[in-house]
Structure formats: C-alpha cells, structure tokens
C-alpha positions as CSV (number, residue, x, y, z in Angstrom):
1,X,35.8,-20.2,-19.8
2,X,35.9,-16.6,-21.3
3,X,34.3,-14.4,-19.6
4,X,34.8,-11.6,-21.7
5,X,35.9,-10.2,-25.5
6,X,39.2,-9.9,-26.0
7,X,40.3,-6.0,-26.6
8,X,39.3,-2.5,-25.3
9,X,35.5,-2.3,-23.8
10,X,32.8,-1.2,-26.2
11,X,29.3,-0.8,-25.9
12,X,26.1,-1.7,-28.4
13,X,25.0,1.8,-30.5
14,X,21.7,0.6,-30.5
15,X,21.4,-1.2,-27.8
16,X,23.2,-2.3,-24.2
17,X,25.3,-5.1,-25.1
18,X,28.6,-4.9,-23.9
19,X,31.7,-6.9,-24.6
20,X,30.7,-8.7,-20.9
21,X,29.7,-11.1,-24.0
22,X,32.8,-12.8,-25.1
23,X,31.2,-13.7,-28.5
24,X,30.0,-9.8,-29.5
25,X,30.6,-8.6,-32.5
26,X,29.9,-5.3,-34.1
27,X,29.3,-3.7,-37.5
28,X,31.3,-0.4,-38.8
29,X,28.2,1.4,-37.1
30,X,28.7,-0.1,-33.8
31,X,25.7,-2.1,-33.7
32,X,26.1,-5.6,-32.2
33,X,25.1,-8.9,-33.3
34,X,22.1,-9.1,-31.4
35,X,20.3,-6.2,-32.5
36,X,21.2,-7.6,-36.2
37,X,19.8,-11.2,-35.3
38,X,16.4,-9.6,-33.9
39,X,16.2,-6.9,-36.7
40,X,16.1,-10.9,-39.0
41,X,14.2,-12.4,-36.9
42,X,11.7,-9.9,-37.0
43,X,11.7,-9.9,-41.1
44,X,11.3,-13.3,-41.1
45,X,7.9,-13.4,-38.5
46,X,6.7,-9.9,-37.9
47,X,4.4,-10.5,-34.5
48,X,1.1,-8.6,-34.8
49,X,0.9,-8.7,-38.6
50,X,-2.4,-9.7,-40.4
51,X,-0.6,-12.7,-41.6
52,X,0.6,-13.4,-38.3
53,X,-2.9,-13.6,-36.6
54,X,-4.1,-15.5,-39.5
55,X,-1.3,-18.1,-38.8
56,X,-2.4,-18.4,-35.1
57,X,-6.4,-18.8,-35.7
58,X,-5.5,-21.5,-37.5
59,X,-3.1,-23.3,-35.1
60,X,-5.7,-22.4,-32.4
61,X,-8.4,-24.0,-34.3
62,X,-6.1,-26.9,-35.1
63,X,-5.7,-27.5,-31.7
64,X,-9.3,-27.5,-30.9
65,X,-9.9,-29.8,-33.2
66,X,-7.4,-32.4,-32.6
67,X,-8.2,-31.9,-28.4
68,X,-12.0,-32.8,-29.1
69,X,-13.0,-35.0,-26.5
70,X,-10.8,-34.8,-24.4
71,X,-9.9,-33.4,-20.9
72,X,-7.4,-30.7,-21.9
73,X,-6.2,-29.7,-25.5
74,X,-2.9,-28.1,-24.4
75,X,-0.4,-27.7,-22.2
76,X,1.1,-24.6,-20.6
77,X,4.1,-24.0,-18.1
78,X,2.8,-21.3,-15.1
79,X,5.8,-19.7,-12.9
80,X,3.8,-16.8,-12.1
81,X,6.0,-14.5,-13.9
82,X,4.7,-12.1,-17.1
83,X,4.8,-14.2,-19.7
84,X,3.6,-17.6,-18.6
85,X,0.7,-15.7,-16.7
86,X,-0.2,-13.7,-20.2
87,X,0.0,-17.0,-22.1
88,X,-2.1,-18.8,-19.4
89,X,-5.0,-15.8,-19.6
90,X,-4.4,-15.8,-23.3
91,X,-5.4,-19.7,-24.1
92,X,-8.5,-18.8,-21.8
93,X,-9.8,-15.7,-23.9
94,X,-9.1,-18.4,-26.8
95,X,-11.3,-21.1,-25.4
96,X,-8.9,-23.5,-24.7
97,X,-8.7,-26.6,-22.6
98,X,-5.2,-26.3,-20.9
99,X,-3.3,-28.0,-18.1
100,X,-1.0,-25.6,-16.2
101,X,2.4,-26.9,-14.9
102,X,4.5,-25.5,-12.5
103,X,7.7,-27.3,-10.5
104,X,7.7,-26.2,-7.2
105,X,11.6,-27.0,-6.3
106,X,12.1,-25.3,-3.0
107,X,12.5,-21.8,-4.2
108,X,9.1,-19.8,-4.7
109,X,8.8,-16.6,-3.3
110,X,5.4,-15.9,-1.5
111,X,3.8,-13.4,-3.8
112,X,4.8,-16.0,-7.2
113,X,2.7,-18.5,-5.0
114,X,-0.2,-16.3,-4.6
115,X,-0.3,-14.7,-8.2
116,X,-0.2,-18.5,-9.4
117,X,-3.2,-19.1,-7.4
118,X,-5.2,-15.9,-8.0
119,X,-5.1,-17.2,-12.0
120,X,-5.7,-20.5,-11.2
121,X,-9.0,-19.6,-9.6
122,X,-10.0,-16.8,-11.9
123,X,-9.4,-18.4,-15.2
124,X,-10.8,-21.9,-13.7
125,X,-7.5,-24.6,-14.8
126,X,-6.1,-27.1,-13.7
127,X,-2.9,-27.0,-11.9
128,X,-0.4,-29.8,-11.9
129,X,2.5,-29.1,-9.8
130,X,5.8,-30.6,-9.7
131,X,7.0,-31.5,-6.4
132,X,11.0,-33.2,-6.4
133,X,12.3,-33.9,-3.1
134,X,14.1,-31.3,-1.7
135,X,17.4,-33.3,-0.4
136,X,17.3,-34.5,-3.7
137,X,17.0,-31.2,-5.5
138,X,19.1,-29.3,-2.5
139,X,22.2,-31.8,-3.7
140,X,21.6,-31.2,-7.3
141,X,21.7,-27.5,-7.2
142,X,25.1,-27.7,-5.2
143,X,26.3,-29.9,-7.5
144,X,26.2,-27.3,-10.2
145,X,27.4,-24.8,-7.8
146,X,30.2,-26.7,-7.0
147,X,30.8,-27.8,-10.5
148,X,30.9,-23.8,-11.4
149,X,29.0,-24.0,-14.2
150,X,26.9,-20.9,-15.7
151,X,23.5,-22.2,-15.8
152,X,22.1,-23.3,-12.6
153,X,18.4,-22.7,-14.4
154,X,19.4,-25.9,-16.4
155,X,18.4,-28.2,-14.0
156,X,14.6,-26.7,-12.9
157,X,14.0,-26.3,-16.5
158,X,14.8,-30.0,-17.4
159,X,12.3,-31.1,-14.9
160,X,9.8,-28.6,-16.2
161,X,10.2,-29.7,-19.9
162,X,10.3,-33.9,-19.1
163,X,7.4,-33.3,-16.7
164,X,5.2,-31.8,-19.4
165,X,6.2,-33.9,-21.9
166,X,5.4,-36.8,-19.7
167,X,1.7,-35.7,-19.0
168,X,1.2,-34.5,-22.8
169,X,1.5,-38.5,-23.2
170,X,-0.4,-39.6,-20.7
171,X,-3.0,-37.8,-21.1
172,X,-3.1,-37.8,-25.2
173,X,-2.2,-33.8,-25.8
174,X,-0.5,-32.6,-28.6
175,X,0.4,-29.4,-27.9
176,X,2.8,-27.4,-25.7
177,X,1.8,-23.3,-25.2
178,X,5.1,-22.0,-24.9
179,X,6.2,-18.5,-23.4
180,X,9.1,-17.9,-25.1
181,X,9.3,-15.5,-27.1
182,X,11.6,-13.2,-29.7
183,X,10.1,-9.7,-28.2
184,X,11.7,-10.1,-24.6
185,X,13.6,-13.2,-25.3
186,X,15.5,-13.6,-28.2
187,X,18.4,-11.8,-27.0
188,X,21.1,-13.7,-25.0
189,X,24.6,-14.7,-25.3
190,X,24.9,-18.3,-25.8
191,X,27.8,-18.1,-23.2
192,X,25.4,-16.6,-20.4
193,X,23.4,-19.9,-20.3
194,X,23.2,-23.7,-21.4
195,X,20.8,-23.7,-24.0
196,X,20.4,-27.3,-24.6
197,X,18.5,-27.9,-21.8
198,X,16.9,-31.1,-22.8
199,X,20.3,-32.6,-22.2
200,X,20.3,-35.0,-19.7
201,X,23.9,-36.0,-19.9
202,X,25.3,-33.5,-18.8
203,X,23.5,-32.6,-16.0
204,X,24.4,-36.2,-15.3
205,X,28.2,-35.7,-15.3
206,X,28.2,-32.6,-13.4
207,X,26.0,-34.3,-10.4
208,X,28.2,-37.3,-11.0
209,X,31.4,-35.4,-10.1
210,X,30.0,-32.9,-7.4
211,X,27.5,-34.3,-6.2
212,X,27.2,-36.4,-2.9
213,X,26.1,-39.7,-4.6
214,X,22.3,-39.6,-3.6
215,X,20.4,-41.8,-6.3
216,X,17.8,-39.4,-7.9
217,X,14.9,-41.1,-7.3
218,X,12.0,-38.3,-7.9
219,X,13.9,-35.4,-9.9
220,X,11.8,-35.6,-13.8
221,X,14.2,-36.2,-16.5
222,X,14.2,-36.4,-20.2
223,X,16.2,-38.3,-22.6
224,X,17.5,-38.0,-26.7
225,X,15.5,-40.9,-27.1
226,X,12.7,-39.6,-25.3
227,X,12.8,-36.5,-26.7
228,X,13.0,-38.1,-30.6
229,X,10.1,-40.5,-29.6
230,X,7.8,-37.7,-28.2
231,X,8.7,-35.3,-31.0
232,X,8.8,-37.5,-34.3
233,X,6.6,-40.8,-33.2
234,X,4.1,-38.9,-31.1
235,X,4.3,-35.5,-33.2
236,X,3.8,-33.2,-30.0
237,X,4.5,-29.7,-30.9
238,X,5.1,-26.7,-29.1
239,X,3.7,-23.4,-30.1
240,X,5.7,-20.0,-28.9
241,X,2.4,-17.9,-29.6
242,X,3.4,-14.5,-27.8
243,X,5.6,-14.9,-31.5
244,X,2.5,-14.1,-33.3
245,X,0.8,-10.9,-31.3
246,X,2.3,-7.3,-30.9
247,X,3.5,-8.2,-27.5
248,X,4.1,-5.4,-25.5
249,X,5.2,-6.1,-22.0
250,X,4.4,-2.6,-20.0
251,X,0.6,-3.4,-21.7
252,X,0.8,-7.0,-20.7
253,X,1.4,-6.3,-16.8
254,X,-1.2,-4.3,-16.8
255,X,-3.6,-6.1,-18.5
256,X,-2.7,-9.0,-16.0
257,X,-2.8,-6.7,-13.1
258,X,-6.4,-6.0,-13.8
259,X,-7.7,-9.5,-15.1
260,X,-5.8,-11.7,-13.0
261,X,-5.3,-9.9,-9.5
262,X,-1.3,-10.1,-10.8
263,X,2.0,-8.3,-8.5
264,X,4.9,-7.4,-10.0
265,X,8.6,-8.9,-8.4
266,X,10.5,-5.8,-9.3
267,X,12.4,-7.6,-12.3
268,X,12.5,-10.4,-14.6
269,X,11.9,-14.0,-13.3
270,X,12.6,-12.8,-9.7
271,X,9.4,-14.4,-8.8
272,X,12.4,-17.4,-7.8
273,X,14.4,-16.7,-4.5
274,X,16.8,-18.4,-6.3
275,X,16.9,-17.2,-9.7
276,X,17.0,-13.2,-8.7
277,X,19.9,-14.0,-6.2
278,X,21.5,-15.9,-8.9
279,X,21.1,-13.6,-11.4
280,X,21.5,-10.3,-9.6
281,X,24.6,-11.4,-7.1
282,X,26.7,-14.6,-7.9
283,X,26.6,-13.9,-11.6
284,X,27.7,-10.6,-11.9
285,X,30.2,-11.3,-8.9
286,X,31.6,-14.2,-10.5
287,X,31.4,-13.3,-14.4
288,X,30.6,-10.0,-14.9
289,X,27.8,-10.9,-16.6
290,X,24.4,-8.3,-16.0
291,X,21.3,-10.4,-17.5
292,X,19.5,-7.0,-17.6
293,X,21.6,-5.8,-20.1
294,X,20.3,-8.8,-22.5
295,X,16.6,-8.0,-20.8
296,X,16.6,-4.4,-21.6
297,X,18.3,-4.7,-25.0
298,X,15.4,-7.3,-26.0
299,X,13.2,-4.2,-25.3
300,X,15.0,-1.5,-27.1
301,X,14.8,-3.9,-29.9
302,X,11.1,-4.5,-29.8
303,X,10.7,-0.9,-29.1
304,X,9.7,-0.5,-25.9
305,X,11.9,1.7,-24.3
306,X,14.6,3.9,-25.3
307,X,18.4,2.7,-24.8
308,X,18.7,6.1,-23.0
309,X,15.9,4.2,-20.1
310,X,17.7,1.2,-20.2
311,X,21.7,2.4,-20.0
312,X,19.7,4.6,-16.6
313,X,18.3,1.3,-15.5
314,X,21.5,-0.6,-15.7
315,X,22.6,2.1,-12.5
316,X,20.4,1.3,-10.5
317,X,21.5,-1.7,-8.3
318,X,19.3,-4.6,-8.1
319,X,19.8,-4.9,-4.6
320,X,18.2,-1.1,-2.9
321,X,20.1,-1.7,0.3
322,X,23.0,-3.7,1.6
323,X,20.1,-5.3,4.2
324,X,18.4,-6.5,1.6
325,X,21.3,-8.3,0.1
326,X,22.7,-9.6,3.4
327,X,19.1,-11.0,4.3
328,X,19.4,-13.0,0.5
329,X,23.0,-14.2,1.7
330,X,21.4,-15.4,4.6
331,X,18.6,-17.1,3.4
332,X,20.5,-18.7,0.5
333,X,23.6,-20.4,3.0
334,X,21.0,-21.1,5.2
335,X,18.2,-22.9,2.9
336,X,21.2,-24.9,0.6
337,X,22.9,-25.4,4.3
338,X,26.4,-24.4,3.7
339,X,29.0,-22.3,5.8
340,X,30.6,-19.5,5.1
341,X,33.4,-20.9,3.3
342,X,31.5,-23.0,1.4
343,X,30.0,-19.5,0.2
344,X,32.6,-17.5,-0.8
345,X,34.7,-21.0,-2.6
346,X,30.9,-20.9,-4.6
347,X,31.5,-17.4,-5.6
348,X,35.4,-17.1,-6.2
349,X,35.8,-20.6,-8.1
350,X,36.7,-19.7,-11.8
351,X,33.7,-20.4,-13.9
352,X,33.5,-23.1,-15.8
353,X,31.8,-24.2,-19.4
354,X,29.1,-26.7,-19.5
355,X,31.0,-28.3,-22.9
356,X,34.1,-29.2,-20.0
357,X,31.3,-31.7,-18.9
358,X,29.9,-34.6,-20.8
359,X,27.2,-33.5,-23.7
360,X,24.8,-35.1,-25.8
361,X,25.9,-33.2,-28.7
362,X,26.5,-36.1,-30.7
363,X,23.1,-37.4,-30.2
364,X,21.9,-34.2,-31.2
365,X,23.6,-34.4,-34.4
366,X,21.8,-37.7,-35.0
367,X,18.5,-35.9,-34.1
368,X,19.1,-33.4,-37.4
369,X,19.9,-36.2,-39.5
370,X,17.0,-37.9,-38.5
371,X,15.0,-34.6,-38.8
372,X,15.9,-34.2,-42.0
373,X,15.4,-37.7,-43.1
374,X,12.0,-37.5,-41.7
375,X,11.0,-33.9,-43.8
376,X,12.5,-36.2,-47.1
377,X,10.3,-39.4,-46.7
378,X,7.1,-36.6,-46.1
379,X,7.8,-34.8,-49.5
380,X,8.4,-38.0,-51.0
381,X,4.7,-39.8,-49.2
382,X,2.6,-36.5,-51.0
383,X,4.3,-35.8,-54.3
C-alpha cells in the first residue's frame, strides 16, 4: 500500500494537505486537489443560500407528509459527537418525528454516554441502541487489526448503516437524517479510509482470514442485494441536510452547549475510546497519516479558520502528556486482551489495502447499471 506521494514533500497553499496523501495533486499555484473539489462542490450546492433553504422546506415538508400517521417520520444516527447531536436538535426545531440510533460496540467514552442522554431527555426521542456482543465484536475488530487494513471504522459503521436500514423497514420510514456533510466532511483522501462501507464482502474476507472462526451471530450486516432492495424497491432516501444550512461548527458547539447540556471531547469523533486512539496513535505511527490535517483543511475551506490556526494546531500533539498516552495503551491491550507483542506486530505490520481483500466492486457496477436503467424507465413512465 502507498503510503505516501512519490517525490520531494510539499504542502497545500491553501490549505494543510500534505503529500502524507499518496493521491495529491497540485495546480501551478500549489493548491491541491481537495481545496479544488470543495471550491466545485460548493458551486454546485452553496449551503445557506435562499435556494438552498427553499430546497430543504420542501424535503422537510415532504417528509411530514409521507410520515403522517405514523410513529416516527425519520431516522437519525446519534454518537454524541457535533454533528449527529446538531442534526438530532435540528429535526426537533423542525417538528419531526425521528428515531435515534446509536451502536454501542464496546467503546464509548463516559462523557459521549452522558451528552447522548442529556439530548435524548431534553429533545424527548426515542433511542434505539445497538448492542453486538462484545466477543463477537472484540474478534472482529482484531481481525482488521491483524489484517492491517486502514479503516478499522468500516466495521461499526456497517452495523450502524444495516441497523437503520433494517428499522426504516420495519417500521415503514422513508427517510434517513444524515450528518455528513461537505463543510467538515468533504475532504479526505480516499486512501485514508474504505469508503464503501456498505460492503459486506470484504469485511467478510478479512474476518475470514484473521479472524478466530466465531460464527457472527448478532453483529448487523447489509448486503448488495439488500442495499438495491431498500434503495430502488422501497425508495428509502437519505438526506445530508447540514448540506443545505451555513453550517458553522464553532457556532454549532455552542448552540448545542447551551440547548442540549453538550461537552466537548477535545477533537473530532474522540467521543470513541477507540476511534481517537486509532486515529491519533496507530495511524500516524503506522502510515503517517494525521486525519486532522483533512479535518482542519475542511475548515479552512468552509472558512472557518485560517490555515495559519490550523498549520499551529497541527503542533500540538493530540496526546498532552506521555501518561495520557500510556493510560490509552493500557486500556486498549487490556480491553481487546492482547500482549505486548501482539501490540507492537499491530503497529509495525506494513499496512495493507482493503482492494488486497475480496470487494463487491462488481456488484457495485451492476448497482449503476441498474441505477441508470431505473432513471431511463422513469423518464420514459412521464413523457
């Protein structure tokens, strides 16, 4: 797997991509791809515009109207972090119905538990939480360790993703409230992460080589098929709608600070034990790769900050203390159950690509054929 560009190091204009990213490119100016792509993106759906808002009255009243009479009209993902906690006081102040989901796999810090709760109770939803067995989960996660593949995320948000999908069915909703969005999102190196991570497969070939052989009998998962059914015969949809708002996200903390009783984790996502010490130790020691730099960049993009506060932030360890670290260390051997050696094979095995393990890539080509065939047969139906 390359870990990083071929060719002497150089460094965003604009923003704080680096050639950590083995796919950067960069204009006679010096500015990367990524600021290019957003600056597009941007042009193309310009969050906060008149027409924008327009756009999302109308998909909320859509979804008010196809939810009448029933328990909830939408469904929303709730870690606790910024932007699932902003969309979940968001659908409130719009008078939604929703059902909050939130997988529960071992790993919550104590303050993510209590901020979840705090906006449970204050906004009044309901909470459906996803509970997999944690032998179950515990062997999965060291599978991908093992397997030394870059996106250990893959497999929580799989669960997340067939679990809502599953209860949208059951309980007749057709609409997913998404958080993502192209403010503090959009930027990030398709070699930092799996982005297909609907794909069953291959987190199916990974456990099936380093795994121990457990049958996974509660862990949520989600098929092509599934996925086409759900999508194309059941038309559920997902909405990103921090896409269509000036989001701001030094405005949204506080506004969820005050409304919601919400406490900062220091950084993005760390409101998972395991994400932060993924993302602040074993990826950097093991790639190089500093997900800040793609989280500050999003920002300097959006204009938030300035790239002079971001290059300043990228100096400032993530860890504060070597105690602090050593006490993550800890925790982490001790919670997955694994020795020392076992530790440091983890973090000095080469990395490896997801694509050296079996994909459903060809399936997804079928699922663009099919897309397309279905967008043909509707412009046929109501000439």
């Amino acid at each position: 797997m390359k870990l990083k560009k071929d060719g002497p190091y150089q460094i965003c204009t604009h923003c704080v991509m680096d050639t950590s990213d083995p796919d950067i490119e960069f204009n006679k100016d010096g500015v990367c791809n990524h600021c290019l792509k957003f600056e597009e993106l941007i042009k193309q759906h310009i969050p906060g515009s008149e027409e924008s808002l327009k756009k999302l009255s109308k998909l909320i009243e859509r979804i008010k109207k196809d939810g009448k009479g029933k328990e909830y009209d939408c469904i929303i993902g709730l870690s606790g972090g910024v932007d699932s906690s902003y969309v979940a006081l968001l659908v409130n102040k719009f008078g939604l119905r929703p059902l909050a989901v939130h997988l529960d796999n071992g790993w919550n810090s104590e303050l993510a538990v209590e901020n979840i709760e705090n906006i449970i109770k204050k906004l009044n939803i309901d909470l459906y939480t996803i509970v997999i067995d944690w032998e179950e989960f515990r062997d999965l996660q060291l599978a991908y360790l093992y397997a030394s593949v870059i996106d250990i995320e893959a497999i929580s948000d799989h669960a997340i993703i067939a679990t809502m999908h599953k209860l949208a069915k059951k309980n007749k909703i057709k609409y997913i409230i998404s958080g993502t969005n192209i403010a503090t999102e959009s930027i990030l190196p398709e070699s930092w992460y799996y982005k297909h991570k609907t794909d069953y497969r291959n987190i199916k070939d990974i456990y099936k080589k380093h795994g121990s052989g457990r049958k996974l009998k509660t862990y949520p998962r989600i098929t092509w098929f599934k996925m086409l059914y759900y999508n194309y015969f059941l038309n559920l949809t997902t909405i990103s709608i921090l896409n269509y708002i000036d989001y701001k996200k030094e405005n949204v903390i506080k506004l969820i600070s005050e409304e919601l009783g919400w406490k900062s984790y220091g950084d993005k996502h760390h409101e998972s034990i395991i994400t932060k010490f993924y993302q602040a130790y074993i990826l950097p020691k093991k790639t190089g790769f500093d997900k800040r730099r793609a989280h500050l960049s999003n920002l300097i993009c959006s204009k938030q900050i300035s790239r002079e506060i971001a290059l300043n932030e990228l100096t400032i360890p993530v860890y504060k203390s070597d105690l602090d670290l050593n006490n993550d260390i800890n925790y982490f051997k001790k919670k997955l159950e694994i020795s020392n050696n076992e530790f440091d094979k983890i973090i000095n095995t080469q990395p490896k690509s997801h694509y050296e393990y079996k994909t459903n890539r060809v399936f997804r080509l079928w699922n663009q054929r099919f897309k397309q065939l279905i967008i043909i047969l509707k412009r046929n139906f109501y000439k």
